[in-house]
MDAnalysis code that builds the backbone (N, CA, C; Angstrom):
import MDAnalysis as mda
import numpy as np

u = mda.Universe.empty(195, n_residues=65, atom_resindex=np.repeat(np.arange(65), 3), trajectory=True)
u.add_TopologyAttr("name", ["N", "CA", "C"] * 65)
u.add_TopologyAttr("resid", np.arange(1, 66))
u.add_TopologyAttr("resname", ["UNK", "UNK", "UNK", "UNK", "UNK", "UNK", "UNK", "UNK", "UNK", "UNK", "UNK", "UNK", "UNK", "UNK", "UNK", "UNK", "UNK", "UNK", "UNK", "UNK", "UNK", "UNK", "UNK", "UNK", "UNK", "UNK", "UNK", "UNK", "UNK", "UNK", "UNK", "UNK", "UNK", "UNK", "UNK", "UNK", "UNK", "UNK", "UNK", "UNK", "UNK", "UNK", "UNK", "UNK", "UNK", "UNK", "UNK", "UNK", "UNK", "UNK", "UNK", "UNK", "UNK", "UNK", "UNK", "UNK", "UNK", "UNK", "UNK", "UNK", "UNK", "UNK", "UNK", "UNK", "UNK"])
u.atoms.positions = np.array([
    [173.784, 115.254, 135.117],
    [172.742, 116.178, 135.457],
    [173.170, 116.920, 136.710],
    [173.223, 117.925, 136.955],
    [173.108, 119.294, 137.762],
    [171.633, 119.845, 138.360],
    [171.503, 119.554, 139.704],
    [170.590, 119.797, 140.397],
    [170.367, 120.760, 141.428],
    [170.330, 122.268, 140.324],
    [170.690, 123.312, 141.522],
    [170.013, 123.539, 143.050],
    [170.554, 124.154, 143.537],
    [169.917, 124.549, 145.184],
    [168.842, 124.677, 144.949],
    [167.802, 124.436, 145.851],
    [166.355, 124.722, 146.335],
    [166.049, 126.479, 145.906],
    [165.355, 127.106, 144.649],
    [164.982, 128.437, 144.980],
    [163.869, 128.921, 146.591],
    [164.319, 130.330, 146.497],
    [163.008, 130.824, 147.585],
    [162.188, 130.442, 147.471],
    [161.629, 130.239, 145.900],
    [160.082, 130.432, 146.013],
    [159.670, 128.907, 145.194],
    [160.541, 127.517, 145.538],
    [160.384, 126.156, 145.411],
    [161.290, 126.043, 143.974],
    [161.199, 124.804, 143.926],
    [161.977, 123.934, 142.418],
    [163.295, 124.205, 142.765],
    [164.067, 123.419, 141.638],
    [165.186, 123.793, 141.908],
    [165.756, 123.770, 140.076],
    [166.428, 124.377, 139.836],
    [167.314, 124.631, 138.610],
    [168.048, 123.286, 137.981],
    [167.616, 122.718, 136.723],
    [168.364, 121.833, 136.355],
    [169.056, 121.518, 134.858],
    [170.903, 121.275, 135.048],
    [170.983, 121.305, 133.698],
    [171.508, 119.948, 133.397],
    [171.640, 119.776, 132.175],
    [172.292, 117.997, 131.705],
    [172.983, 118.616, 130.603],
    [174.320, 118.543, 130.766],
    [175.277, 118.525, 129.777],
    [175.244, 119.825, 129.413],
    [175.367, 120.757, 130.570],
    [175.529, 122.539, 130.595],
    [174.363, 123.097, 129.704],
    [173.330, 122.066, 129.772],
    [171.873, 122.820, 128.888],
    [171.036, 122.803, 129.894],
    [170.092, 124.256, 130.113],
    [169.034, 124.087, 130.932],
    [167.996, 122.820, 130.578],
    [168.203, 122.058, 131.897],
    [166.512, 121.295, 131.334],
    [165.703, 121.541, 131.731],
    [164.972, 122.715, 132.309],
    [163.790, 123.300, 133.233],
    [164.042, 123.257, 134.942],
    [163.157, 123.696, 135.192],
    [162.992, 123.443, 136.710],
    [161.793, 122.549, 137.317],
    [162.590, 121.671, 138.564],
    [161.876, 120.703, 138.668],
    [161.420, 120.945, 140.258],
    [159.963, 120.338, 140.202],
    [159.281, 120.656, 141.621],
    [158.794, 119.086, 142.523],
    [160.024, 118.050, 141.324],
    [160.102, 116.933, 142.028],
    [160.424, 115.816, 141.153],
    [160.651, 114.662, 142.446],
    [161.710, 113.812, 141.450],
    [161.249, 113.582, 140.059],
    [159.998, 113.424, 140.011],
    [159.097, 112.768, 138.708],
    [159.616, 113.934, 137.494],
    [159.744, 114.888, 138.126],
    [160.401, 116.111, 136.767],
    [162.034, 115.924, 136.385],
    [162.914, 115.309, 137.275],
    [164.388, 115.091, 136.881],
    [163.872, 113.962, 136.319],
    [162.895, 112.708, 136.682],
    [163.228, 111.171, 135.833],
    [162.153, 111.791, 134.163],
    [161.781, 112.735, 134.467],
    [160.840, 113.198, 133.295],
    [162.277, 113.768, 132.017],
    [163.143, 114.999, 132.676],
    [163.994, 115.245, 132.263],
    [165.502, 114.673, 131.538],
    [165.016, 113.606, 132.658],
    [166.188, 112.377, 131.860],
    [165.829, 111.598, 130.790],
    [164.119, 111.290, 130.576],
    [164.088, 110.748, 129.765],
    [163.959, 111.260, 128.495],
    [163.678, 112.543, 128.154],
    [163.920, 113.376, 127.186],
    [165.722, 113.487, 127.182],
    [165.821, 113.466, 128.026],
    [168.048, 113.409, 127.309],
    [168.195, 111.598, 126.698],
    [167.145, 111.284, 126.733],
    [167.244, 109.564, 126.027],
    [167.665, 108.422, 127.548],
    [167.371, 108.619, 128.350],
    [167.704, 107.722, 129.516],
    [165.891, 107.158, 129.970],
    [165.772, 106.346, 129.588],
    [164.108, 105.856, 129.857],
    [163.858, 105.146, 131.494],
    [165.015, 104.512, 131.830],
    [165.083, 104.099, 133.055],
    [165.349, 105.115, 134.372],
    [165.232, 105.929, 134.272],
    [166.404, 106.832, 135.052],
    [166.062, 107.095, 136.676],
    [164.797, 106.219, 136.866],
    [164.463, 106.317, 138.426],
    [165.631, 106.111, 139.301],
    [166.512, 104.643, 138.927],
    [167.506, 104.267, 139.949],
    [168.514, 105.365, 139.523],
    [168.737, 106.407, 138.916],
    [169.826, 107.069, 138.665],
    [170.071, 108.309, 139.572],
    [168.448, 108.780, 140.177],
    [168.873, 109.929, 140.873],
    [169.914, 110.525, 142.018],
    [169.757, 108.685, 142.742],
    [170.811, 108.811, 143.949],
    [172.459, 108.033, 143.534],
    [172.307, 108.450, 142.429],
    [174.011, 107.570, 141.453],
    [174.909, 109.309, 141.620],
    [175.760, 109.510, 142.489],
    [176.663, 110.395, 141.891],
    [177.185, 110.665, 140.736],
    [177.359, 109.696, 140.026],
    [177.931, 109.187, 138.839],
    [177.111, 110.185, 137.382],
    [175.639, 110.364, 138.019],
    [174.641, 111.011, 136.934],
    [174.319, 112.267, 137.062],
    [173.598, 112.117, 138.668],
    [172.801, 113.547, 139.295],
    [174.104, 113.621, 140.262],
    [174.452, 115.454, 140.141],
    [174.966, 116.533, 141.424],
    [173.997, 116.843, 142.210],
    [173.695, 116.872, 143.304],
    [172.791, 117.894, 143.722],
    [173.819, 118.735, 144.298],
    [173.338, 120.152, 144.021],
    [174.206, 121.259, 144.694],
    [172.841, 121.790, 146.101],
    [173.639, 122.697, 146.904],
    [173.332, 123.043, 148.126],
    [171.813, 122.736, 148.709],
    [172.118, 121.530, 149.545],
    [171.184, 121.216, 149.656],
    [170.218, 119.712, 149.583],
    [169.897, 118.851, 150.654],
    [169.602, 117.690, 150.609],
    [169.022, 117.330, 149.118],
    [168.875, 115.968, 148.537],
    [168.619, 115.576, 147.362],
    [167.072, 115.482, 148.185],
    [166.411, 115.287, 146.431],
    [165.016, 115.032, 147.149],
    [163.717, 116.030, 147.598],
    [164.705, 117.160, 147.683],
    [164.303, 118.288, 148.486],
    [163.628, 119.412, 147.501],
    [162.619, 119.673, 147.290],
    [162.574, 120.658, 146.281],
    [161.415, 122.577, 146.703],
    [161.715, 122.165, 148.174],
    [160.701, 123.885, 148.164],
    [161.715, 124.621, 149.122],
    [160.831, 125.972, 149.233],
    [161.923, 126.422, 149.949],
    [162.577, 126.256, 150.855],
    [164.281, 126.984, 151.085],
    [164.594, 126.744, 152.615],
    [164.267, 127.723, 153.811],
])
């Protein structure tokens, strides 16, 4: 999963496996997003490099800068 930069105007851009999965205005929307890609657990996954990128910009973080 790909967790783009913070937009101006909040959320941030997210894709899983180069497919948009919406934009999320917080963690509950990436573990929402993961579990529609079939991952049901995916709370402990956000801070796994291994799963989630976050690009520019603290993880966690989702309004404007």
């Amino acid at each position: 999963m790909v967790v783009g930069r913070p937009s101006g105007t909040g959320g941030r851009r997210v894709t899983i496996r180069a497919r948009s999965a919406g934009l999320a205005h917080s963690d509950a929307d990436l573990v929402e997003f993961l579990r529609r890609a079939g991952l049901p657990d995916a709370e402990d996954l956000l801070d796994d490099p291994a799963w989630v990128h976050w690009q520019e910009g603290p993880p966690h973080t989702y309004g404007p800068n």
